[in-house]
C-alpha positions, 0 to 999 in steps of 0.5 A: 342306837341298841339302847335308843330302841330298847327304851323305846320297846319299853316305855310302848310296853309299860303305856300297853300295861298301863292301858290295859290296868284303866281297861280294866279298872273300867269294867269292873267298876261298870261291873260293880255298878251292874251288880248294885241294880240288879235285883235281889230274890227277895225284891222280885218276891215282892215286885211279884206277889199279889197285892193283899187287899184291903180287908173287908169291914163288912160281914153278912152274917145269916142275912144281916150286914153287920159293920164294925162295933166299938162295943164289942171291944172285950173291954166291954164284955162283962158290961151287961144290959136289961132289953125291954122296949127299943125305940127308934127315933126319927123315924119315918115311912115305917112304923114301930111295929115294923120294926119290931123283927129286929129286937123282938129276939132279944125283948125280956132278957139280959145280954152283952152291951155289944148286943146293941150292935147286933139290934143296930145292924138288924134294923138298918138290914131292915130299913134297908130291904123295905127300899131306905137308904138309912144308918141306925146308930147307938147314941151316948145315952143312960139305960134306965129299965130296959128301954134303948135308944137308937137313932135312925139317919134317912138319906133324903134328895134334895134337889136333881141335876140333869146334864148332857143331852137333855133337848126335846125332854126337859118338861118330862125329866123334870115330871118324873125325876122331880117326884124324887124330891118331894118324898120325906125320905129316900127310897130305891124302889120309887127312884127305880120306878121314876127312873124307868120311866125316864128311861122309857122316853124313846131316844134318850139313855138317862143315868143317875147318881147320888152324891152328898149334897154339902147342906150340912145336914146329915143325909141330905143327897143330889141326883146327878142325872147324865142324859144322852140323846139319839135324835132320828134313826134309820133302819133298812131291811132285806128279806125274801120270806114273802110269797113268790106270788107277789115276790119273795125279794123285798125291803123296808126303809124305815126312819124315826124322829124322838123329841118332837114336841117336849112331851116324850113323843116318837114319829116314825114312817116307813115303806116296804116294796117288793123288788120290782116296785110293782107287786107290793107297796106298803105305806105307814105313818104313827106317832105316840107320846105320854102325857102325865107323868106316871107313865101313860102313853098315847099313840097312833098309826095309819098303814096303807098297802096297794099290790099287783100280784 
């Protein structure tokens, strides 16, 4: 019987060690595996540091933006050309002597073949200041007596997409952003005037962007036009600022209409009274619109007041 109880002590102590030996093996295999995931230093240095941005391949230097040259490179240092006349082919809405500022530096004299770069990026700084959205580049070409050749690339819209809430406004979009197509080239300052405009017609928020217009030719753009719409408003004003003779505690309810008529119109009417209904009353009634389209506006309005102070 001793014997019996005493196998039995120690077969239950060796399945206590034998179990003990999995637990553990179990943590430090979970150990293990908790190790291999955490991070090291130099992993969160670089999960942390800020990321380096992208460097720029614009620099404006004295007033002139000047972009990235291939004949700059050094092997071209010691390549040296003569500077005489420079002539800027297709190019419109400037003429040549306004664009002389932009070479007249350099006419007469012997400089680096990179300087041809610094006479590109002046004229498109140029072209650019005047309202053009222009590329000016250096064509393969033989350079015979000092005469250059660059050539000029103009953006042109050729034709205008207008989506969104467009209602009550086609025939004057179509004025005013329609003149944008029908320049030879593009230029900012018409397409900020027309675009102004557009956005002056009461009611409406226009927004236009340009994208490539896929005709193949070079320079050819779209404007996207995004309209939005606020068809009525109403406004309610509180105040006691009037005289106390024909009392100070009065409102005005006031309520607008835009788009009536397609030609860029807004009617509006109104009414004020005192706190009693009684003292004063205040009536009126307009209506404007804008024929043409170079912004002329036309518009009128009636008031009637009666009080009994």
């Amino acid at each position: 019987m001793r014997s019996n109880s005493l196998v039995k002590r120690v077969f239950r102590w060796c399945c206590s060690i034998g179990v003990m030996a999995a637990g553990l093996g179990t943590v430090s295999h979970l150990t293990s595996d908790l190790s291999a995931q955490i991070p090291t230093r130099d992993e969160l240095e670089a999960i942390t540091a800020p990321s380096r941005q992208a460097e720029t391949r614009l620099e404006i230097d004295g007033g002139i933006e000047r972009a990235p040259c291939p004949l700059a490179d050094p092997q071209y240092a010691s390549i040296s050309v003569a500077i005489n006349s420079v002539e800027f082919n297709n190019l419109k809405g400037v003429s040549p002597e306004e664009m002389f500022p932009a070479w007249e530096v350099f006419r007469g004299t012997t400089q680096s073949v990179a300087t041809l770069c610094e006479i590109r990026d002046a004229a498109a700084t140029l072209l650019r200041n005047k309202g053009y959205l222009a590329a000016v580049q250096v064509p393969a070409q033989r350079i015979e007596d000092g005469n250059i050749r660059l050539e000029v690339i103009f953006a042109k819209i050729v034709s205008v997409r207008a989506r969104g809430e467009t209602q009550g406004a086609e025939s004057k979009l179509e004025a005013y952003l329609g003149k944008l197509t029908r320049g030879e080239v593009f230029n900012r300052f018409d397409a900020e005037r027309y675009l102004l405009l557009s956005r002056d017609l009461p009611g409406y928020n226009v927004r236009m962007t340009l994208k490539p217009a896929g005709t193949g030719n070079v320079g050819d753009l779209i404007a996207e036009v995004a309209v939005l719409k606020r068809p009525y408003q109403v406004d309610l004003l509180l105040q006691n600022l009037a005289p106390s003779t024909i009392g100070s505690f009065g409102g005005q309810l006031r309520a607008q209409v835009n788009g009536l008529t397609g030609m860029g119109d807004t009617t509006f009417v109104s009414f004020y009274s005192t706190s009693d209904f009684k003292e004063q009353q205040l009536f009126q009634a307009g209506h404007s619109f804008s024929p043409g389209s170079e912004g002329m506006r036309i518009g009128g309005s009636f008031t009637y007041a009666w009080t009994k102070p």
